[in-house]
Biopython code that builds the backbone (N, CA, C, O; Angstrom):
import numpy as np
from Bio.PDB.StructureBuilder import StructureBuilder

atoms = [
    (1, "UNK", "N", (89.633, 132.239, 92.193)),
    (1, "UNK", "CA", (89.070, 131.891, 90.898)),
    (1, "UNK", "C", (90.080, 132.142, 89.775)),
    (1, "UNK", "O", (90.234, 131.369, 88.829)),
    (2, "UNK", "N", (90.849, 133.444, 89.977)),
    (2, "UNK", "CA", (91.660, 133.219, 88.976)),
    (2, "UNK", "C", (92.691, 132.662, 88.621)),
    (2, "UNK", "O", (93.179, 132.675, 87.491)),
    (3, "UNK", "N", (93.259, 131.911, 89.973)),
    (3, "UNK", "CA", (94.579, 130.930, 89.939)),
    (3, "UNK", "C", (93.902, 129.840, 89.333)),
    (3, "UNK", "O", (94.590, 129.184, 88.551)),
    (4, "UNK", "N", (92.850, 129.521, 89.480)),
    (4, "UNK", "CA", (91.725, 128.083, 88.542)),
    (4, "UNK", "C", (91.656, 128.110, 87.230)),
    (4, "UNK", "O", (91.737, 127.093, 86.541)),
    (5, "UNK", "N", (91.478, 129.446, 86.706)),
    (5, "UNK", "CA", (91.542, 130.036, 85.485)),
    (5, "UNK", "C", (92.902, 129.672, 84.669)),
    (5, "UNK", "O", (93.043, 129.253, 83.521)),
    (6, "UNK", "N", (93.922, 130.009, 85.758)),
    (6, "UNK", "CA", (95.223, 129.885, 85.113)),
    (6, "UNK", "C", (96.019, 128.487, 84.999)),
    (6, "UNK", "O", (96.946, 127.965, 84.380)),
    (7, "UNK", "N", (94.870, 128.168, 86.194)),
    (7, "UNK", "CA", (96.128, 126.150, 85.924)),
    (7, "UNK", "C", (95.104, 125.607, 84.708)),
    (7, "UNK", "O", (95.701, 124.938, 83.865)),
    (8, "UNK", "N", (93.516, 125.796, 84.447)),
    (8, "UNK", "CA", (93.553, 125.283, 83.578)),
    (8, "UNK", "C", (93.831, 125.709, 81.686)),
    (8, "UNK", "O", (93.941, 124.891, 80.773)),
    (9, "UNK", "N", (93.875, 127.002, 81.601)),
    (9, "UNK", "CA", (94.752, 127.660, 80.899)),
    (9, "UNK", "C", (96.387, 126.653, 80.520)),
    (9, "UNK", "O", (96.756, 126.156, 79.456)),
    (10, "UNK", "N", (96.894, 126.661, 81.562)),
    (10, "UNK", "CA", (98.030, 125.983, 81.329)),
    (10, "UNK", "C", (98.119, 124.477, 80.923)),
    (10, "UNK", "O", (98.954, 123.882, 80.241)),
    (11, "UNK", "N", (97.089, 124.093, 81.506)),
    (11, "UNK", "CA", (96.728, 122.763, 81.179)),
    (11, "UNK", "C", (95.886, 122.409, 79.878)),
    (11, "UNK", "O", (96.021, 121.327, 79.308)),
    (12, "UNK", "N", (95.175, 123.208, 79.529)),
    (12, "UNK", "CA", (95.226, 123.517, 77.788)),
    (12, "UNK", "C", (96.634, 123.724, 77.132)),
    (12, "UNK", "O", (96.772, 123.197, 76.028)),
    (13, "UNK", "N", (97.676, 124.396, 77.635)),
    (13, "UNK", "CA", (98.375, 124.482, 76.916)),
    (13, "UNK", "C", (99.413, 123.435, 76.510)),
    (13, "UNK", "O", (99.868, 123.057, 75.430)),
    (14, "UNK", "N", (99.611, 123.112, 77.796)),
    (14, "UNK", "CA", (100.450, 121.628, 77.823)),
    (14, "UNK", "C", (99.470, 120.701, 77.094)),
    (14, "UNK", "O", (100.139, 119.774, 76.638)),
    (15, "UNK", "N", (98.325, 120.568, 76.823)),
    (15, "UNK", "CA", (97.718, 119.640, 75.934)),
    (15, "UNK", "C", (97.576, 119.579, 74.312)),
    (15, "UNK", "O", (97.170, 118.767, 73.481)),
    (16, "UNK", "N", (98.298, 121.268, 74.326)),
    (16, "UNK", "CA", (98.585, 121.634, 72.627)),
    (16, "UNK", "C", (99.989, 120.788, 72.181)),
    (16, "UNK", "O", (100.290, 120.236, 71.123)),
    (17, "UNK", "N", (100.686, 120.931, 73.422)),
    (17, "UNK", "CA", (101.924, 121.013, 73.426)),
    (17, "UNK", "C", (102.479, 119.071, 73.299)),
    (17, "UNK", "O", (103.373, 118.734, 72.523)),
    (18, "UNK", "N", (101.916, 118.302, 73.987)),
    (18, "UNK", "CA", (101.673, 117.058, 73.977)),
    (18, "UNK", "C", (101.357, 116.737, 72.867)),
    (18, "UNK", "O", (102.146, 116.252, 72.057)),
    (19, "UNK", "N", (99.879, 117.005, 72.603)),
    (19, "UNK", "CA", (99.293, 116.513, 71.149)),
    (19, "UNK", "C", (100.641, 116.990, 69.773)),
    (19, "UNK", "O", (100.800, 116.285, 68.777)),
    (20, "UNK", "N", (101.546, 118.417, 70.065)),
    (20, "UNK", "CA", (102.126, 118.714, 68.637)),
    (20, "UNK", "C", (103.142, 117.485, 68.765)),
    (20, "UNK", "O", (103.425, 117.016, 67.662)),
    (21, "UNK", "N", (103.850, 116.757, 70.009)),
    (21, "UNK", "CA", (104.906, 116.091, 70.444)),
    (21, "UNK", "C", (104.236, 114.488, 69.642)),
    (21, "UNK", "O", (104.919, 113.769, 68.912)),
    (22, "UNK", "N", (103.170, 114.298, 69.916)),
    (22, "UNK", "CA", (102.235, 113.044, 69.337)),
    (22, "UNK", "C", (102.750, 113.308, 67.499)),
    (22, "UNK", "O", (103.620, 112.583, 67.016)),
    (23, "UNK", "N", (102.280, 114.073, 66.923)),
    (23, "UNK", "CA", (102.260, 114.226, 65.621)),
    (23, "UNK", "C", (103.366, 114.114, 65.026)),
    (23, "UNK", "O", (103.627, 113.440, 64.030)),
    (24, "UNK", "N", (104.481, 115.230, 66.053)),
    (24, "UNK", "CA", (106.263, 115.105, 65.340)),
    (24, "UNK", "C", (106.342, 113.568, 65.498)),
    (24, "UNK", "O", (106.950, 113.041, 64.566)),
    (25, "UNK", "N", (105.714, 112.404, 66.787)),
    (25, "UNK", "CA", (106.457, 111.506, 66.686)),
    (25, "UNK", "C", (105.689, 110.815, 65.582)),
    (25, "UNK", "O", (106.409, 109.996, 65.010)),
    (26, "UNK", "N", (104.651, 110.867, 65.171)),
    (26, "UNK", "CA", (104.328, 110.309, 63.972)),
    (26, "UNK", "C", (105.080, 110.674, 62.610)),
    (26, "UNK", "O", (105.566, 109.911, 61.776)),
    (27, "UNK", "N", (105.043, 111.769, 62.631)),
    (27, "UNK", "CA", (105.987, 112.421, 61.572)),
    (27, "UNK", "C", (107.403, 111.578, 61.092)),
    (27, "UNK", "O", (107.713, 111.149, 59.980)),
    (28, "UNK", "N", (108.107, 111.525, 62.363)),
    (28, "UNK", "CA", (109.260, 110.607, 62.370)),
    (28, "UNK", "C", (109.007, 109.441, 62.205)),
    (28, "UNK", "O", (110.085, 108.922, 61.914)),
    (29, "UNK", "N", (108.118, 108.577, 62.211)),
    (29, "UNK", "CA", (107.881, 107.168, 61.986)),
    (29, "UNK", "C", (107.729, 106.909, 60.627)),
    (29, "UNK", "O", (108.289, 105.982, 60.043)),
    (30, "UNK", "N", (106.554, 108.172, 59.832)),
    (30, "UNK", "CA", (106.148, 107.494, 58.911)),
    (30, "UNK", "C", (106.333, 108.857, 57.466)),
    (30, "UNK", "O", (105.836, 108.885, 56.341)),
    (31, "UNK", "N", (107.327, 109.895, 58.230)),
    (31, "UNK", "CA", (107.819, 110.938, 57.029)),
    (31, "UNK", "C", (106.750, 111.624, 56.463)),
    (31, "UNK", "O", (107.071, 112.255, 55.456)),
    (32, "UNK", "N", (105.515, 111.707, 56.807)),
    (32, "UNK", "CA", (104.236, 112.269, 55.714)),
    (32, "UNK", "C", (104.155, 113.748, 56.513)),
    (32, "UNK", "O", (104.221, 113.926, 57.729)),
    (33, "UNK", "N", (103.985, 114.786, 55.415)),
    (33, "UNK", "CA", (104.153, 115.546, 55.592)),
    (33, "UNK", "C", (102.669, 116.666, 56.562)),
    (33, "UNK", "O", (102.535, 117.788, 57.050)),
    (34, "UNK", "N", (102.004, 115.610, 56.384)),
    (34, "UNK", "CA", (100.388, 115.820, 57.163)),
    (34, "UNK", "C", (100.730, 115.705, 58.691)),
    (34, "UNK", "O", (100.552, 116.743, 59.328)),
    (35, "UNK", "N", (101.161, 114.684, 59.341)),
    (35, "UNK", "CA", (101.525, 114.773, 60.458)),
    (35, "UNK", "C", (102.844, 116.179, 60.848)),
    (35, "UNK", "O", (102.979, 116.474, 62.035)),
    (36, "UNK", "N", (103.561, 116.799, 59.968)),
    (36, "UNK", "CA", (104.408, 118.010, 60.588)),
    (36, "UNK", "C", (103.953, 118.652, 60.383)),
    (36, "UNK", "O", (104.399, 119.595, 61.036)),
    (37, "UNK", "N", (102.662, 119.169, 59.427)),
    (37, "UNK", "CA", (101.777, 120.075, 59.487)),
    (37, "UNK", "C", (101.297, 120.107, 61.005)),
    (37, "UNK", "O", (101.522, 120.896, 61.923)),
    (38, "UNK", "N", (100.684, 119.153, 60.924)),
    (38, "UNK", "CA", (99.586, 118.776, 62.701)),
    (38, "UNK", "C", (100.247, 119.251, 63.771)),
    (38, "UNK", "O", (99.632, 119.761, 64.708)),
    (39, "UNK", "N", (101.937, 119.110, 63.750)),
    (39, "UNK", "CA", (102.529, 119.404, 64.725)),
    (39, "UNK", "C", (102.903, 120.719, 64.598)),
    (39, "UNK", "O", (103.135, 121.332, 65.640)),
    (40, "UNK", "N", (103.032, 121.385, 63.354)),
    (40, "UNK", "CA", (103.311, 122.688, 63.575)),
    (40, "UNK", "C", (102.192, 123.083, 64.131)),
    (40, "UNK", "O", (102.396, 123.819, 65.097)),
    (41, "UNK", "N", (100.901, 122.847, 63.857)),
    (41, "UNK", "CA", (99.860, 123.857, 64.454)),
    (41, "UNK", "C", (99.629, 123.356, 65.678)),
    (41, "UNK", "O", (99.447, 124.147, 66.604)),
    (42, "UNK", "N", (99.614, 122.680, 65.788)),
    (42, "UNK", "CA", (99.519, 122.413, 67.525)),
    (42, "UNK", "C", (100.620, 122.851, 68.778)),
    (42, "UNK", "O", (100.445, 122.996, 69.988)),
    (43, "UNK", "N", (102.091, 123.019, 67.722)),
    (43, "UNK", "CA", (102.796, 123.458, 68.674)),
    (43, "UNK", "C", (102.464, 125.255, 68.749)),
    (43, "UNK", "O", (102.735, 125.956, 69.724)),
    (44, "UNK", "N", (101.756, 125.792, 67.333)),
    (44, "UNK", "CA", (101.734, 127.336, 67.417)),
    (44, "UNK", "C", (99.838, 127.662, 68.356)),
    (44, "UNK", "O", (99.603, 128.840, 68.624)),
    (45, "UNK", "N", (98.951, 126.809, 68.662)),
    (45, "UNK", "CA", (98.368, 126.583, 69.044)),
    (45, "UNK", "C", (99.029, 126.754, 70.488)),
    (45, "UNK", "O", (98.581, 127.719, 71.107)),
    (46, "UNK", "N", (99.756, 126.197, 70.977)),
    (46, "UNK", "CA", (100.056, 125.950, 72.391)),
    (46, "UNK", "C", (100.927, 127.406, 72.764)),
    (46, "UNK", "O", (100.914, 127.929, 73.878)),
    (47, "UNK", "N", (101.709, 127.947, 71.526)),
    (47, "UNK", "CA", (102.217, 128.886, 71.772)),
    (47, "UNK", "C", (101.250, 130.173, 72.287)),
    (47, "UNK", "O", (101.405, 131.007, 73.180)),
    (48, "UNK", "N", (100.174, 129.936, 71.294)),
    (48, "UNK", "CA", (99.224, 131.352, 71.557)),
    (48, "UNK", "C", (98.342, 131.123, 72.578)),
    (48, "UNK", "O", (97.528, 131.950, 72.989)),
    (49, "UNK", "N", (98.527, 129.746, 73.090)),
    (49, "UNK", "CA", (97.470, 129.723, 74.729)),
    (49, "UNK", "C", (98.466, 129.802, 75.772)),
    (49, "UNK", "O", (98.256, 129.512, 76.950)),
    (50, "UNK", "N", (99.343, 130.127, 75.383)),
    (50, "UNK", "CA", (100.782, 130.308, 76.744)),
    (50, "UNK", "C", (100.598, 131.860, 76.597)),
    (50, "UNK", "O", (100.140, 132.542, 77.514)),
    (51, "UNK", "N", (101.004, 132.401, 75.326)),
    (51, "UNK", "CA", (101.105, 133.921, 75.317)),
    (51, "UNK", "C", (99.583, 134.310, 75.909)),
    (51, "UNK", "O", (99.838, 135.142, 76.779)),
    (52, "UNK", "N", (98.511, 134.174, 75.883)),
    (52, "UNK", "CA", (97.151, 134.399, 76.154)),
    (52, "UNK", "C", (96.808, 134.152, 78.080)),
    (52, "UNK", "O", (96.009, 134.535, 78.935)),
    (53, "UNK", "N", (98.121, 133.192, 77.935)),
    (53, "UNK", "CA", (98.070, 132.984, 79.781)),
    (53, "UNK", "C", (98.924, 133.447, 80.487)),
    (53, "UNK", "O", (98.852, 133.246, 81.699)),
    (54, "UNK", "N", (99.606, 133.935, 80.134)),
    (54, "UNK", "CA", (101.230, 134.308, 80.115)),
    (54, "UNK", "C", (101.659, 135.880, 80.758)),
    (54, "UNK", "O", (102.352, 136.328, 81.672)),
    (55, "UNK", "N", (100.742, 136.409, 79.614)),
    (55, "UNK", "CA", (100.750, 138.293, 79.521)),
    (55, "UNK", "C", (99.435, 138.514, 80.024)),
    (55, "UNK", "O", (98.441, 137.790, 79.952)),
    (56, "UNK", "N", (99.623, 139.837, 80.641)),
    (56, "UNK", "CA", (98.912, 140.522, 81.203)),
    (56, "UNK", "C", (98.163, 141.225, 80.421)),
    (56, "UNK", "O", (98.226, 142.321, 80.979)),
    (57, "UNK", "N", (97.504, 141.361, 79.530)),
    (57, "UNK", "CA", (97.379, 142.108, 78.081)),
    (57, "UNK", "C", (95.479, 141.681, 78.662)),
    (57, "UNK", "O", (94.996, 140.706, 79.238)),
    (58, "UNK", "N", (94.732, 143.334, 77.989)),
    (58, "UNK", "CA", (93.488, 143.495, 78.127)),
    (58, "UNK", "C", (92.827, 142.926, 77.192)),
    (58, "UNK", "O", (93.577, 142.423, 76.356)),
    (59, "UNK", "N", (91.674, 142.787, 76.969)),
    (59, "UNK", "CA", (90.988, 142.579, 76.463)),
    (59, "UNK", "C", (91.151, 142.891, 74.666)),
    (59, "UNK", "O", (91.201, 142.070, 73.750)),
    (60, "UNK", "N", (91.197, 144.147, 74.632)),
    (60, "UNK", "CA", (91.556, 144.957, 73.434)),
    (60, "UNK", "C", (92.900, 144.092, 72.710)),
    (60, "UNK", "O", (92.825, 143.329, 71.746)),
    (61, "UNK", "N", (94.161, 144.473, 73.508)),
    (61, "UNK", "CA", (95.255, 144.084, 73.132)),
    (61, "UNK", "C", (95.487, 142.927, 72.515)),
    (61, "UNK", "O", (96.237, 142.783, 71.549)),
    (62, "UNK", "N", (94.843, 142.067, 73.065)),
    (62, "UNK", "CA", (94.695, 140.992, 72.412)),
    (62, "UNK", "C", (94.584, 140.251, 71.318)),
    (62, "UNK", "O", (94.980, 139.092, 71.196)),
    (63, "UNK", "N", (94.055, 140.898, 70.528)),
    (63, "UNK", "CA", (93.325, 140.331, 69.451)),
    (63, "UNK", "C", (94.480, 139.883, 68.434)),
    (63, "UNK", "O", (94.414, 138.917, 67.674)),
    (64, "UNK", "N", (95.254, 140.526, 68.531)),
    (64, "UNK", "CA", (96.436, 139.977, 67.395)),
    (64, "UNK", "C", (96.495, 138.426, 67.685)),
    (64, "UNK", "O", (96.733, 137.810, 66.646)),
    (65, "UNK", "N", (96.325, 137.489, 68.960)),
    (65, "UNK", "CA", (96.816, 136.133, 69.129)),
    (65, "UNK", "C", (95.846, 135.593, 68.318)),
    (65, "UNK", "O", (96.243, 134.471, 68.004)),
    (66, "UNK", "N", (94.502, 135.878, 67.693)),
    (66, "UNK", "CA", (93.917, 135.468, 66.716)),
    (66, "UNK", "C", (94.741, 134.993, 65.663)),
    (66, "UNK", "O", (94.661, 133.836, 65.253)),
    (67, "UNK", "N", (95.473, 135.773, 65.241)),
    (67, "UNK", "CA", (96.046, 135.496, 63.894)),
    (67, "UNK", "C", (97.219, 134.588, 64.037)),
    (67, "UNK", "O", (97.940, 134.471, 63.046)),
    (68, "UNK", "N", (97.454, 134.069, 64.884)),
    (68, "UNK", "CA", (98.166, 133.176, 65.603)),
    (68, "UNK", "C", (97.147, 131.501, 65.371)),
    (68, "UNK", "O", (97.481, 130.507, 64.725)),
    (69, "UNK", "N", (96.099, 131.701, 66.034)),
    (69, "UNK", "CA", (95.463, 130.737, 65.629)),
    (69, "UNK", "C", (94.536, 130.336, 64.146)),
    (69, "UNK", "O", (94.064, 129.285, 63.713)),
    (70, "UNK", "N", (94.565, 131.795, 63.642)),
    (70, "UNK", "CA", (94.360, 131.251, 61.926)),
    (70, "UNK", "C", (95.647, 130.727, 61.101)),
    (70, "UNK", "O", (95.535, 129.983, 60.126)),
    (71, "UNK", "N", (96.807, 131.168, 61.570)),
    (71, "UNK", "CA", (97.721, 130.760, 61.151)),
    (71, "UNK", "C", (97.902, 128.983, 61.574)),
    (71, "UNK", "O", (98.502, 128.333, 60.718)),
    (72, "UNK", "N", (97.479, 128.300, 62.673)),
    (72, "UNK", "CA", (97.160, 127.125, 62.676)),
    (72, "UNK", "C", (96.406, 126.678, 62.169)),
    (72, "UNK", "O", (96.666, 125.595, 61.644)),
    (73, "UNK", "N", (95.277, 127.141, 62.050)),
    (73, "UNK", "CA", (93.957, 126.472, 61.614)),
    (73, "UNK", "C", (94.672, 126.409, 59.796)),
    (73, "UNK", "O", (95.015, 125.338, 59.294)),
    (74, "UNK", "N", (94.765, 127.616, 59.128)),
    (74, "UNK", "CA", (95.669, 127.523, 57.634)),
    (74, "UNK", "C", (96.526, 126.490, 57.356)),
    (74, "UNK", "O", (96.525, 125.728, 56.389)),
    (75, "UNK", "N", (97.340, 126.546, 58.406)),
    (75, "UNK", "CA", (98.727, 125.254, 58.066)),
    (75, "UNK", "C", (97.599, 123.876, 58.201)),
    (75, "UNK", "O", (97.801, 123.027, 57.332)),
    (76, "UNK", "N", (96.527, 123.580, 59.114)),
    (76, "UNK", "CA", (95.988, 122.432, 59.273)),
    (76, "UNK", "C", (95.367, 122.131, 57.959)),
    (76, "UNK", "O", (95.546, 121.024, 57.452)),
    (77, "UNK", "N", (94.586, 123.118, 57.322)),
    (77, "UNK", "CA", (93.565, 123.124, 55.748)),
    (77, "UNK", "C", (94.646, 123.092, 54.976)),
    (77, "UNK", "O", (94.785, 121.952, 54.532)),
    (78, "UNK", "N", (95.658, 123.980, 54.531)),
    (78, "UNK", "CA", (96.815, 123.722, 53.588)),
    (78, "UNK", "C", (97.444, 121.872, 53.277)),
    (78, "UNK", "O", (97.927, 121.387, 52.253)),
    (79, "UNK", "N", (97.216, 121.351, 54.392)),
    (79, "UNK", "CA", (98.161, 119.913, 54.740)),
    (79, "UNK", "C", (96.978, 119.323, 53.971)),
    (79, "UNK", "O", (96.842, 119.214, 52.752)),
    (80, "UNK", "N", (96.318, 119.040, 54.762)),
    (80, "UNK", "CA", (94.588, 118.238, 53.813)),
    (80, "UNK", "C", (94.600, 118.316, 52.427)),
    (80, "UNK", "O", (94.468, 117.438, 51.574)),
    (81, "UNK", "N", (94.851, 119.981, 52.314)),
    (81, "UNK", "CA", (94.556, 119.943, 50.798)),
    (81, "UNK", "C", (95.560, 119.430, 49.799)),
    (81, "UNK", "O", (95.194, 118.987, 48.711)),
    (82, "UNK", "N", (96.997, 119.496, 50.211)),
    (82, "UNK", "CA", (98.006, 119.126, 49.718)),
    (82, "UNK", "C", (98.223, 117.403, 49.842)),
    (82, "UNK", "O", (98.842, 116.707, 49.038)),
    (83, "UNK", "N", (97.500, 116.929, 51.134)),
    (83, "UNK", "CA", (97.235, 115.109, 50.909)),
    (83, "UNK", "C", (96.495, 114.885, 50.067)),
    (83, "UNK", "O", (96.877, 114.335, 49.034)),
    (84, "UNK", "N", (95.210, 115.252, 50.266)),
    (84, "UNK", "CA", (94.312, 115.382, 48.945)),
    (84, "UNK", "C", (94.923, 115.325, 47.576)),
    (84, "UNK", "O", (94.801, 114.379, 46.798)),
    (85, "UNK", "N", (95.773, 116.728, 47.301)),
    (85, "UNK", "CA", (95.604, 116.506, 45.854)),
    (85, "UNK", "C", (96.392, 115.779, 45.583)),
    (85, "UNK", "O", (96.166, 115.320, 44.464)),
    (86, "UNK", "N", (97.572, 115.250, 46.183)),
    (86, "UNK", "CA", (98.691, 113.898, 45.801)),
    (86, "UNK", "C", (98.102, 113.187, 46.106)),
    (86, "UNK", "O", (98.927, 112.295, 46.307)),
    (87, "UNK", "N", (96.892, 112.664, 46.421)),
    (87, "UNK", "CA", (96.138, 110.844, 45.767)),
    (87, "UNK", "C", (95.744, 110.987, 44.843)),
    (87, "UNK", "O", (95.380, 110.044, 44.142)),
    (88, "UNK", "N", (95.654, 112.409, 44.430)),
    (88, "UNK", "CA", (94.552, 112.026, 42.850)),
    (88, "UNK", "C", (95.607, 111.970, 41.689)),
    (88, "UNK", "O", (95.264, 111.557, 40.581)),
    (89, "UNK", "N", (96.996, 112.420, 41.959)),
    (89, "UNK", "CA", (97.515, 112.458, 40.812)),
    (89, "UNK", "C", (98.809, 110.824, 40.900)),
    (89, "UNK", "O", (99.790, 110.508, 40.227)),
    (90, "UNK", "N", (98.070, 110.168, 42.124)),
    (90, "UNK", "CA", (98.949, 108.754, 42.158)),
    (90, "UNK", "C", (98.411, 107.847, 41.099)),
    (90, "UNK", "O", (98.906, 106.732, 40.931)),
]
sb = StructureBuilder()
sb.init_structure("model")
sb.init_model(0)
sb.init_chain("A")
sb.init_seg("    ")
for serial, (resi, resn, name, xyz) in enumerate(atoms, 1):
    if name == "N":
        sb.init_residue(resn, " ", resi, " ")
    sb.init_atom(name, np.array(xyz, "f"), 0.0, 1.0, " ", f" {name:<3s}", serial, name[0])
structure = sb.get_structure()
């Protein structure tokens, strides 16, 4: 059960990791700064489900990779808000 645990663990992670690769290549196509947001958090997203699959770390120990994923979720709301407010002042 727990080798099941761990391929799909990994396979979440490679799907952070894909999706941030999707966004940089948007990024490069079309320069907007919303898509390198997307990709930063998805690539720090993928980082903290590797470290979370990765290490041996209890229950307790853990909790710091939280702030790992508010730090994505932030960069994702920061980007929005910063597209946002450059339409209103076009």
């Amino acid at each position: 059960m727990e080798d099941l645990l761990k391929f799909t663990a990994g396979a979440i992670t490679m799907g952070f990791l894909v999706a941030g690769l999707f966004f940089l290549r948007f990024w490069r196509t079309t320069r907007d700064g919303l898509f390198l947001a997307f990709a930063f958090a998805f690539f720090l997203l993928g980082a903290g489900q590797a470290l979370l699959t990765f290490t041996d770390m209890g229950d307790e120990d853990r909790s710091w990779l939280f702030l790992v994923r508010l730090a994505a979720f932030l960069c994702i709301l920061l980007a929005i808000w910063r597209k946002n407010r450059a339409s209103r002042t076009d």
